[in-house]
C-alpha positions as CSV (number, residue, x, y, z in Angstrom):
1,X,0.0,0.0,0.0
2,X,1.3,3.3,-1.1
3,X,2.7,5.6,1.5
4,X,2.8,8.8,-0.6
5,X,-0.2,11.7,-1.5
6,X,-2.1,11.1,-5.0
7,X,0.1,12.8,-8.0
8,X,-2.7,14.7,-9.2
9,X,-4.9,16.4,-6.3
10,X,-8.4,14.4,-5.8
11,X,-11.6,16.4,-5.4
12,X,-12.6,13.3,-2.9
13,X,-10.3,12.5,0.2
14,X,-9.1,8.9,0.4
15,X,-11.2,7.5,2.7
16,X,-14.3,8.6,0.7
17,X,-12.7,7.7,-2.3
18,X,-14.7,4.3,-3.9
19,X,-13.0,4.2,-7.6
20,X,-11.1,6.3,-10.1
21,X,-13.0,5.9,-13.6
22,X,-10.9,7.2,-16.6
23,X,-11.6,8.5,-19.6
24,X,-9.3,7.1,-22.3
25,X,-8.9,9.2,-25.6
26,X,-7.1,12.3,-24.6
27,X,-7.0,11.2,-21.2
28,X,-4.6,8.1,-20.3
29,X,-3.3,8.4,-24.1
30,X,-3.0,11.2,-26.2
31,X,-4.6,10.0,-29.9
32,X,-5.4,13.5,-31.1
33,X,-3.4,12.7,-33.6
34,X,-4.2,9.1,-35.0
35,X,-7.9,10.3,-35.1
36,X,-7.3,13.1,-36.9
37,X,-5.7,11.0,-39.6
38,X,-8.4,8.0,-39.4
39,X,-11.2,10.2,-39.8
40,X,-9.9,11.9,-42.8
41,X,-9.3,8.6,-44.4
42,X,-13.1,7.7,-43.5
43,X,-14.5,10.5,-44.7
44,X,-12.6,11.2,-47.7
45,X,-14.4,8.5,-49.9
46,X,-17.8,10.6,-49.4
47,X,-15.6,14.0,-50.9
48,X,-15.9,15.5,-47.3
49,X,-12.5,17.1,-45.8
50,X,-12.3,17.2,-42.1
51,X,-11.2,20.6,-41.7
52,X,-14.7,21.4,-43.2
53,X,-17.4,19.1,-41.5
54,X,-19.0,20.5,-38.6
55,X,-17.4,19.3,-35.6
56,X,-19.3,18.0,-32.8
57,X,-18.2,18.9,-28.5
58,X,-14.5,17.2,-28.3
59,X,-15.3,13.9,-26.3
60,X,-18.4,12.8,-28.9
61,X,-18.1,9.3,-29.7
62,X,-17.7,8.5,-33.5
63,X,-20.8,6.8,-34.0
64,X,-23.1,9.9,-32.4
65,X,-21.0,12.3,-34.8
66,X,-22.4,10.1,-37.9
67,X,-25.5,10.3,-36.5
68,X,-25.1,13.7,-36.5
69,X,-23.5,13.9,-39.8
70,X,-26.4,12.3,-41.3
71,X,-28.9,14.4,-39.5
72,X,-28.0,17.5,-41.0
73,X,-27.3,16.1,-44.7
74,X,-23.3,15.8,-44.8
75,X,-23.4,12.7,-44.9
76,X,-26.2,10.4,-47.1
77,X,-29.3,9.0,-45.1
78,X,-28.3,5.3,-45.9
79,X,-24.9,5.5,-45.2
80,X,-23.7,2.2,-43.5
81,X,-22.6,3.5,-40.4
82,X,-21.2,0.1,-38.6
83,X,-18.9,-0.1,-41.9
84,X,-18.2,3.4,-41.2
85,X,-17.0,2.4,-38.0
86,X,-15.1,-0.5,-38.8
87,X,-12.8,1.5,-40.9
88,X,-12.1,4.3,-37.9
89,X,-11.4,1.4,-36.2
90,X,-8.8,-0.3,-38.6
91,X,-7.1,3.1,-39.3
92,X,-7.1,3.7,-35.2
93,X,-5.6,0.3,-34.8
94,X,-3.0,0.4,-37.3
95,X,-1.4,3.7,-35.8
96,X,-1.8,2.4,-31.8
97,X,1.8,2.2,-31.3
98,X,2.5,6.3,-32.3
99,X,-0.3,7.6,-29.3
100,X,1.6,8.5,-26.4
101,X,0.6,7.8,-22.9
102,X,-0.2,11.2,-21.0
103,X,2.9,10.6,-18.3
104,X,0.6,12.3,-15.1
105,X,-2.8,10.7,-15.8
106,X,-0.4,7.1,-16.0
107,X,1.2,8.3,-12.5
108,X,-2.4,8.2,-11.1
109,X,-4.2,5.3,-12.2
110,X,-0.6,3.6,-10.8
111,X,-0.8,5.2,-7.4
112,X,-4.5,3.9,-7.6
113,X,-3.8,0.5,-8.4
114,X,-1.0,-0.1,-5.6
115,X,-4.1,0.3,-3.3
116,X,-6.1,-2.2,-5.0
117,X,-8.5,-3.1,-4.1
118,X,-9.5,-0.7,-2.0
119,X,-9.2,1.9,-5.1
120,X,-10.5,0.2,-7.9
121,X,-10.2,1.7,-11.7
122,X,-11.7,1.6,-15.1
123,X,-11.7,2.7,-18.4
124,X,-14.9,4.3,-19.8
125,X,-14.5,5.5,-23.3
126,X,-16.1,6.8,-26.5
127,X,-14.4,4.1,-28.2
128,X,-15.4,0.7,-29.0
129,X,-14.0,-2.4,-27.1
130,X,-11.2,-3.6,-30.0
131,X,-9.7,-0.1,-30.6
132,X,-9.7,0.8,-26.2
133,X,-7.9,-2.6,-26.3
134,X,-5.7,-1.8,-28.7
135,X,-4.5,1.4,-27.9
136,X,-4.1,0.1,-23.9
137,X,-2.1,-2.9,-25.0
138,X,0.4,-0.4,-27.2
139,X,1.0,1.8,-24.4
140,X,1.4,-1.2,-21.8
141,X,-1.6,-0.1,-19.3
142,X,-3.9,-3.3,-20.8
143,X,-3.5,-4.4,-17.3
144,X,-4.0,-1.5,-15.2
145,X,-7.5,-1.3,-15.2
146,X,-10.2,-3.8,-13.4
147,X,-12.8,-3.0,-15.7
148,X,-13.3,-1.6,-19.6
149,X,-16.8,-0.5,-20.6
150,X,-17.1,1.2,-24.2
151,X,-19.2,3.2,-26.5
152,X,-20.7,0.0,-28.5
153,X,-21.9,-1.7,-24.9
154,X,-24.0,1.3,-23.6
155,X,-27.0,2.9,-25.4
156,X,-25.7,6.4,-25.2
157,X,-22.7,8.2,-25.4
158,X,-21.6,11.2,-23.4
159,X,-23.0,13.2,-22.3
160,X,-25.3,10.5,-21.0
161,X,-23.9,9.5,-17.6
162,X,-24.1,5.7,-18.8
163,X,-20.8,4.6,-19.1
164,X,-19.8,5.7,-16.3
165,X,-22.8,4.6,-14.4
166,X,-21.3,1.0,-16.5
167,X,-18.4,1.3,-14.7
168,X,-19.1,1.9,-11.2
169,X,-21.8,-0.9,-11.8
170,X,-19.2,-3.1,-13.0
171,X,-16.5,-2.5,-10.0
172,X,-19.7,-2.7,-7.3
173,X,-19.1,1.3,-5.9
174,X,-21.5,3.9,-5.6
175,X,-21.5,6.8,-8.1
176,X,-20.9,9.2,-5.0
177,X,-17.5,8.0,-4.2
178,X,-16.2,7.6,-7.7
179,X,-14.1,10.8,-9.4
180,X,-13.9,10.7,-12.8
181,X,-10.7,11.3,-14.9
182,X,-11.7,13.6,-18.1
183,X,-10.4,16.1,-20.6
184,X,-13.2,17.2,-22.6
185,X,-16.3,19.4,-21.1
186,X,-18.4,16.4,-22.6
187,X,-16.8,13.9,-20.7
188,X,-17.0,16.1,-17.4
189,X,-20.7,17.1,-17.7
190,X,-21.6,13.6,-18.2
191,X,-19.8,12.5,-15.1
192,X,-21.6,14.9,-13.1
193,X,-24.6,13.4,-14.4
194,X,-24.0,10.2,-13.3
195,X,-23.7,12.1,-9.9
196,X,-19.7,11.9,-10.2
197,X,-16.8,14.2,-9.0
198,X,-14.5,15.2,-12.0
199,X,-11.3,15.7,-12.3
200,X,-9.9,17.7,-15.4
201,X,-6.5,16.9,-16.6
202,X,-6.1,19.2,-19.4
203,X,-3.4,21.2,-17.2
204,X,-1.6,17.9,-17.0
205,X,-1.9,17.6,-21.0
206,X,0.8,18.8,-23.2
207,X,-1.2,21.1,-25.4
């Protein structure tokens, strides 16, 4: 059992503290980048360039920005969105290995797990299960976490408190004692939704 203070300050104390739930894009590993290029080779075939589409909140999950996309007539009404998907995925997958992890957000899901288990963790992401898997295994943290819950097992994405309600299901702890790792306002106001305390590492983040 770790002896020293949190690296990053917690808005709970320890002993009220019942999990840490992370965020993962953005948050334990910084894949700006990869989606950027995935996204542009998904989008291309349709004659769309990303810099023009309208972008949804930072934090939306792929598959609500389609829906999106096809609500407001960039993209065609029968559009196959789980093919769309598939190919974010593939392009995500094949560029794993170039997302760094964020160093400080790392530190802190470590300190958490040296108290296991009296501080459990998970991994609630936009993302779907093979990419969160992916990009955890490149970056060596597939092992960190006691439970994974993605965008493709939960009805809605954030802002929708559900994953994260998922994930303090999952671990057994009550949403009251659980802070929740972020870096998008999306992530954060659906934490507090699920009745949450957030903690924002974007000062932790290399810009």
């Amino acid at each position: 059992m770790p002896d020293t203070a949190s690296p990053i300050d917690l808005p709970l104390p320890r002993e009220h503290l019942a999990a840490l739930l992370f965020d993962l894009d953005g948050t334990l590993i910084d894949t700006r980048a990869i989606n950027r290029i995935a996204l542009a080779a998904v989008f291309r075939p349709f004659g769309l360039e990303l810099a023009t589409l309208p972008r949804p909140p930072e934090g939306t999950a792929f598959i609500d920005w389609v829906a999106h996309l096809v609500d407001n007539g960039s993209l065609p009404a029968d559009v196959d969105t789980a093919a769309l998907w598939r190919h974010c995925e593939r392009e995500v997958i094949e560029r794993a290995t170039q997302a760094p992890a964020i160093g400080p957000v790392v530190a802190l899901a470590r300190w958490a797990g040296a108290w296991a288990p009296a501080v459990p963790t998970a991994v609630a992401t936009g993302s779907s299960r093979v990419v969160a898997e992916s990009l955890l295994a490149a970056s060596g943290l597939d092992d960190l976490f006691g439970v994974l819950v993605t965008r493709d097992e939960v009805s809605r994405g954030k802002p929708a408190p559900d994953l994260f309600l998922a994930a303090a299901e999952q671990l057994g702890v009550p949403p009251s004692g659980c802070v929740v790792v972020e870096d998008t306002d999306i992530g954060l106001s659906s934490a507090r939704s699920a009745g949450m305390a957030t903690l924002d590492v974007r000062p932790f983040r290399e810009t």
